[in-house]
C-alpha positions in Angstrom: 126.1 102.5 97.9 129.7 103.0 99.0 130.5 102.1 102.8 132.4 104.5 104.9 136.0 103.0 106.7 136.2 99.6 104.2 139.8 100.2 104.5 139.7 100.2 109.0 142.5 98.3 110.5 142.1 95.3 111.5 145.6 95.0 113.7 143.3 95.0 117.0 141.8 91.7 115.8 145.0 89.5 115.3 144.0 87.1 118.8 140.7 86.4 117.2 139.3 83.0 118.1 137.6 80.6 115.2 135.7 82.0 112.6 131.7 81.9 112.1 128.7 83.4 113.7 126.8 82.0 116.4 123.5 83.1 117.5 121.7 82.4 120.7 119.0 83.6 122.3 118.6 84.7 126.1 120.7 85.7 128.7 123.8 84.5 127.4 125.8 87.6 126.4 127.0 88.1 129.6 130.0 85.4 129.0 133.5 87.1 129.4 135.7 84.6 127.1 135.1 86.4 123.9 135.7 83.7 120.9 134.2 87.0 118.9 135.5 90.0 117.7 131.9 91.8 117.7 128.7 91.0 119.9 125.3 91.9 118.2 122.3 91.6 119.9 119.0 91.6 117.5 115.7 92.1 118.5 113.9 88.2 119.1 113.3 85.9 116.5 115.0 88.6 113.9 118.2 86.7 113.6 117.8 85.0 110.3 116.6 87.9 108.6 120.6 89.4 109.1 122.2 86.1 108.7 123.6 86.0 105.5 124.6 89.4 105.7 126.3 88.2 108.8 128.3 85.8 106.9 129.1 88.1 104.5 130.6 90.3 106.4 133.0 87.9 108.4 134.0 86.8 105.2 134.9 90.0 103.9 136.9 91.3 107.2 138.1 87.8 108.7 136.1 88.5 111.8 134.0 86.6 113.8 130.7 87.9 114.8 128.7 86.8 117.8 124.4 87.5 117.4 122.4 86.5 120.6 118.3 87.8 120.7 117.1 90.0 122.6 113.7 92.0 123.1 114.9 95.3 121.6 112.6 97.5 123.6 115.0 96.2 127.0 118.3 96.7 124.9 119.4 99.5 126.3 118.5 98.8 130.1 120.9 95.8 129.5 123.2 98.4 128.1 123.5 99.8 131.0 124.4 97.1 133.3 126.3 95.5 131.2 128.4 98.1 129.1 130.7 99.4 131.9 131.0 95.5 133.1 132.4 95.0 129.8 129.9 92.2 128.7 127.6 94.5 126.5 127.0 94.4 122.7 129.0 96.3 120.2 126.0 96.5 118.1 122.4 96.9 119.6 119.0 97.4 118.3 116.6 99.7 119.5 113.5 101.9 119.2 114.4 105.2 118.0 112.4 107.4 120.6 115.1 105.6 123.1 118.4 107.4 121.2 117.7 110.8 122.6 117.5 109.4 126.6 120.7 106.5 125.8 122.7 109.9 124.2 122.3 112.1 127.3 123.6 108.8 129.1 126.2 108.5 127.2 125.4 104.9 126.0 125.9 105.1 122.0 129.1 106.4 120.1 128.6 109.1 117.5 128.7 107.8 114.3 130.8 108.8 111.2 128.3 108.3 108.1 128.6 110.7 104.9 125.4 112.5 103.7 125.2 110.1 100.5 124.8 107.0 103.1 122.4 109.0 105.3 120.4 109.9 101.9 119.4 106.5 101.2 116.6 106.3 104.4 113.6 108.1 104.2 113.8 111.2 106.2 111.7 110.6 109.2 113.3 107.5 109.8 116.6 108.9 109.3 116.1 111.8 111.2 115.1 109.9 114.6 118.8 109.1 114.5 120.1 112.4 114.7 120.5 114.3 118.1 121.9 118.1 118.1 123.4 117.3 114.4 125.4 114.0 115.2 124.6 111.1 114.0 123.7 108.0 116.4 122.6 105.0 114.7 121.4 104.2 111.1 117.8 102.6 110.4 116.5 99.2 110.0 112.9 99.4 109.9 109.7 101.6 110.0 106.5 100.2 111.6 103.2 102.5 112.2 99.8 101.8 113.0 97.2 100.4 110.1 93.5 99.2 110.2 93.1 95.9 110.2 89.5 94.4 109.4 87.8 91.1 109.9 86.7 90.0 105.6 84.1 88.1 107.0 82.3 91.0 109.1 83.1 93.7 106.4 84.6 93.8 103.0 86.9 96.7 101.8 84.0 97.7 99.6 82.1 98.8 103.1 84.5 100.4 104.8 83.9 103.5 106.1 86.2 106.3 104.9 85.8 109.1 108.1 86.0 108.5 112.1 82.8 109.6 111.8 81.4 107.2 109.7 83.4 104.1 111.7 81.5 105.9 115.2 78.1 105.4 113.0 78.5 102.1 111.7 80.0 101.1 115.3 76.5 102.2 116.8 74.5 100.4 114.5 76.1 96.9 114.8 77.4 97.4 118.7 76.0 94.6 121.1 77.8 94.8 124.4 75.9 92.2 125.6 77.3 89.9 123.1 80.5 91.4 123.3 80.3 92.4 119.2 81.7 95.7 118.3 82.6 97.4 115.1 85.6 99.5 115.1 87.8 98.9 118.3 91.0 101.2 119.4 92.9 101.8 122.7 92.3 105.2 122.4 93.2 106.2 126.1 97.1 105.8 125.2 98.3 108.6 123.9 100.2 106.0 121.0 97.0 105.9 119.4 94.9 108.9 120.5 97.7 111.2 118.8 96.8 110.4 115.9 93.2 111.7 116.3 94.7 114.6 118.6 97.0 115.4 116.4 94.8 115.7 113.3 92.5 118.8 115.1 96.2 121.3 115.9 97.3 119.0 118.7 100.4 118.0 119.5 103.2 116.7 121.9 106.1 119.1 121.8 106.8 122.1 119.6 109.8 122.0 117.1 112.2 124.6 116.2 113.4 125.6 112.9 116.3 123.0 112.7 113.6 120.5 113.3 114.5 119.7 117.0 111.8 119.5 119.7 111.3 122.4 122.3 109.9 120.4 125.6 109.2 123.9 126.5 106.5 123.9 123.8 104.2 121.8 125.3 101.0 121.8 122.7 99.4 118.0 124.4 96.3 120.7 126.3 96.3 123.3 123.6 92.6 123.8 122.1 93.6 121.5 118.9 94.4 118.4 121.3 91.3 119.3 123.9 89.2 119.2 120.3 90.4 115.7 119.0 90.0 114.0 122.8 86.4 115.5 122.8 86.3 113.4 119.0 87.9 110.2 120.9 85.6 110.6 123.9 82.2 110.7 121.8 83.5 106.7 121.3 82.9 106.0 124.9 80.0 108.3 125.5 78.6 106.4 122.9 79.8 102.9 124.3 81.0 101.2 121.3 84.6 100.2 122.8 84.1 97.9 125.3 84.8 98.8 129.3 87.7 96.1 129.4 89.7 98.0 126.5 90.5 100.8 129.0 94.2 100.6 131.2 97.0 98.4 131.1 95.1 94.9 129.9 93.4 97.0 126.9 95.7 95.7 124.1 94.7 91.9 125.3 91.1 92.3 125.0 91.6 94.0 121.9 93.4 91.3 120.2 91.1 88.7 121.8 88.1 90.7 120.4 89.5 90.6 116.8 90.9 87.1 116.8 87.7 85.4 118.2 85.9 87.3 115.2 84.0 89.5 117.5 85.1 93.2 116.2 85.1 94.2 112.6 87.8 96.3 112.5 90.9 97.0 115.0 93.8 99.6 115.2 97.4 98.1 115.5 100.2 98.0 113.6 102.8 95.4 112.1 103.2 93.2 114.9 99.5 92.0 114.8 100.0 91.1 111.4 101.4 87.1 112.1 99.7 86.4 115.2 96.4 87.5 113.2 97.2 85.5 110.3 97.7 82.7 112.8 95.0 83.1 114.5 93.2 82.0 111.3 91.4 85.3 110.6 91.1 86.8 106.9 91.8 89.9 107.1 92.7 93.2 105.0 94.6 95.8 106.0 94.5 99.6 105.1 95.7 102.8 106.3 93.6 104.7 108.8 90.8 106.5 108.0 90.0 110.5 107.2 89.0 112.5 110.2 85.8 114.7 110.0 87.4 117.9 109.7 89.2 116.7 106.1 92.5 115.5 107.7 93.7 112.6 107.6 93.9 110.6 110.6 97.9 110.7 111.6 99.9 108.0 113.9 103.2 107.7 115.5 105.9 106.2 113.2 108.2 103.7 115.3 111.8 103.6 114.1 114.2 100.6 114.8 117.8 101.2 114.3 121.1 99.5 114.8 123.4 101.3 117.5 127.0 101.2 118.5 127.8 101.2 122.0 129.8 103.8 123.8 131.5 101.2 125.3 132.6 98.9 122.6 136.3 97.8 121.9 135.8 97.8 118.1 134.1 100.7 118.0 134.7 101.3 114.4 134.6 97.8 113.0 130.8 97.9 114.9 130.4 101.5 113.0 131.1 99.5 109.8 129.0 96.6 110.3 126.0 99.0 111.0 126.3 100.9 107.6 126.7 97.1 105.6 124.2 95.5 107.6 121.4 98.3 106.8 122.2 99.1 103.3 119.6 98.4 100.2 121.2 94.6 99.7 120.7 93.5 103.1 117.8 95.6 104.2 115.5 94.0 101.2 117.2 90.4 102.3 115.8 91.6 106.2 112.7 92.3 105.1 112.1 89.3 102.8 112.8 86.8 106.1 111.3 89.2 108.6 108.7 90.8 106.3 109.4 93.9 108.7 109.3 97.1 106.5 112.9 99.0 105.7 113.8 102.3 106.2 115.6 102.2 102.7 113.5 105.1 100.5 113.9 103.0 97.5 112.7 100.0 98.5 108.9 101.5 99.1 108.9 100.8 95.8 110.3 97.5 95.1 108.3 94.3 94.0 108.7 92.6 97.3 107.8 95.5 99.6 104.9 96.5 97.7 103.3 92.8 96.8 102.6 92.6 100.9 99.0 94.1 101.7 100.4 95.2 105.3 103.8 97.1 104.1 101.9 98.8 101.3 99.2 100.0 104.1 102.0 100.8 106.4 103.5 102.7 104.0 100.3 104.5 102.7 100.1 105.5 106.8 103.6 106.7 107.0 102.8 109.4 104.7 100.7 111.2 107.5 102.8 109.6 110.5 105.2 111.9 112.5 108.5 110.7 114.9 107.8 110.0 118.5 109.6 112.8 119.8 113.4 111.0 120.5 114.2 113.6 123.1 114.9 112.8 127.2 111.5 114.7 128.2 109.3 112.4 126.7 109.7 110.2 129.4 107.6 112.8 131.4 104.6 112.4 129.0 103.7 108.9 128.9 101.9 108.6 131.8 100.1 111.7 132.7 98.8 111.8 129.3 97.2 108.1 129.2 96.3 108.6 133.0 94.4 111.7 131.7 92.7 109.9 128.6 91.7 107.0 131.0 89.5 109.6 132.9 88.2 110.9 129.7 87.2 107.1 129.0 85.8 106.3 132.4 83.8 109.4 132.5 85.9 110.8 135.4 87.1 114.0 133.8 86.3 116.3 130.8 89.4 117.1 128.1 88.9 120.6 128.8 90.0 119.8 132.6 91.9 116.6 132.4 94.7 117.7 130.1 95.6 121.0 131.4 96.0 118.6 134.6 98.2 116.2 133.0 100.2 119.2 130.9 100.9 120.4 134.8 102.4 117.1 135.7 104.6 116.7 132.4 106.0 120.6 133.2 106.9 119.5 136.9 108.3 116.3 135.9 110.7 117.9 133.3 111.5 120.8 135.4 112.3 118.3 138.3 115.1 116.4 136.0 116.6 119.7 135.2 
């Protein structure tokens, strides 16, 4: 694929200190003697899986390229702070439901990328980039939620193919007292419970016909979204997910549950898949089940992309690095030393993407996955919607009252930014 820019001047760069990447890790970007021409920051312990592209490209530009890791979900609060100061990255990665807030701030330049680049991603992921028709960022990776289950509690064989089915065979081998479960999900976060809600008419916010969201379509307490909670509370009524799973610490006794063999079957996604392995359990992986209506059982697809700051020096030289650093060559090299999933269409298909268990199932599951929505009001959602499933969970509150509740919240909230 061609890049855009390869012939961008390079007169800006002439004072450039010695050539070479470093790469570091921690709070170290913050140093004003530049001895680099561009600053990346890559999410943690992703650095090798861009390093030879890295080299490449200092090579090719006599440039010198500076990459320090960082947690990519914080990227853009350190963005802030340290963009106007002048000690930000040129190049950040981030989750793609964060563009549409860092946009409205003003944090990310608009990038300059021809339709035949932006054709290589898939769609979904390539869309999470684009805000009011302008291009932000470009993809690096696509990560959404897959079952994982426990080979020596159940065998693919036995794996029940409908929620339904999973509530049943949970009831049957459910022993609270001996803390072993079958199926186990944190369904009072909305990041999982959409995917249930979802699959009965629900949704988060409406979409107009150019595809971007309307946050005055608010569909989370419509009678599709009220049906799948009443689904997710039967789980609870029933008392196969144990009490601990509910609120902030839910995700920990999930993962202790599966790793001490004590579930058969979890809902996560990609990041379990090492610290599972480690843990020393055999497991398989699939894509989520059917829903009892005949749907299939949908999730949230998380996008990470590579940015450009607003406040870069070489903004364009950090435009071009973004386009080489996620194109097919380097995104199957990323994968192969991070074994995180690429947002490059074609390589769903290649040998080394679809020999891995876990990126086939995450791929099978991005099939019936749909964006977080990337827009400034989501930040209203998050928490009136889980505080609303939590009272589902605990028995506090029925769906039929707790999410009109938490739909009023989410309408004050976004009218109070405007």
């Amino acid at each position: 694929m061609a890049l855009v820019g390869l012939g961008i001047a390079l007169f800006s760069l002439a004072a450039c200190g010695p050539k070479g990447n470093t790469t570091e890790s921690g709070d170290t970007a913050g140093k004003s003697n530049k001895d680099y021409d561009l600053l990346v920051w890559e999410d943690q312990s992703k650095a090798d899986g861009i390093a030879d592209a890295v080299a490449a490209f200092e090579k090719e530009h006599d440039v010198t390229i500076k990459v320090v890791e960082k947690a990519y979900a914080q990227q853009i609060e350190n963005l802030r702070l340290d963009g106007p100061a002048g000690t930000g990255a040129d190049v950040i990665t981030i989750p793609g439901d964060q563009i549409g807030t860092s946009v409205t701030e003003g944090l990310l330049k608009e990038l300059d990328v021809d339709q035949a680049t932006q054709d290589i991603y898939t769609e979904s992921a390539m869309q999470s980039q684009i805000v009011d028709g302008k291009v932000y960022g470009l993809p690096k990776a696509v990560e959404t939620q897959i079952l994982f289950y426990n080979k020596d509690l159940i065998q693919e064989s036995e794996l029940p193919k409908t929620l339904g089915e999973w509530l049943t065979y949970s009831k049957k081998i459910t022993d609270n007292e001996k803390d072993k479960y079958g199926l186990i999900s944190t369904l009072d976060q909305i990041y999982y419970a959409e995917g249930i809600m979802s699959g009965y008419g629900g949704y988060i916010f409406g979409q107009n016909d150019d595809g971007s969201y309307n946050p005055d379509d608010l569909g989370i307490d419509n009678a599709g979204s009220i049906e799948g909670a009443n689904v997710i509370k039967k789980f609870y009524d029933e008392r196969v997910l144990p009490s601990g799973l509910v609120g902030e610490q839910g995700t920990n006794v999930l993962d202790s549950l599966f790793t001490e063999g004590k579930a058969a079957a979890v809902i996560s996604g990609p990041w379990s898949l090492s610290p599972y392995k480690e843990a020393g359990i055999d497991y398989g992986v699939a894509e989520l089940p059917m829903l009892d209506n005949g749907k299939h059982m949908g999730s949230f697809i998380g996008v990470k992309s590579y940015n450009v700051s607003s406040y870069s020096k070489n903004g364009d030289l950090a435009e071009e690095f973004v386009e080489f650093i996620t194109n097919e060559e380097n995104s199957k090299r990323r994968y192969e030393v991070t074994a995180e999933v690429p947002a490059v269409a074609a390589l769903a298909e290649d040998e080394a993407v679809t020999a891995s268990e876990g990126a086939a199932a995450i791929a099978a599951q991005s099939q019936y996955a749909v964006l977080t929505p990337g827009i400034t009001e989501m930040n209203s959602v998050w928490e009136p919607v889980d505080g609303a499933l939590q009272t589902i969970a605990t028995g506090k509150a029925t769906p039929e009252t707790a999410l009109p509740e938490a739909a009023a919240q989410i309408k004050s909230a976004i009218a109070a930014t405007k």
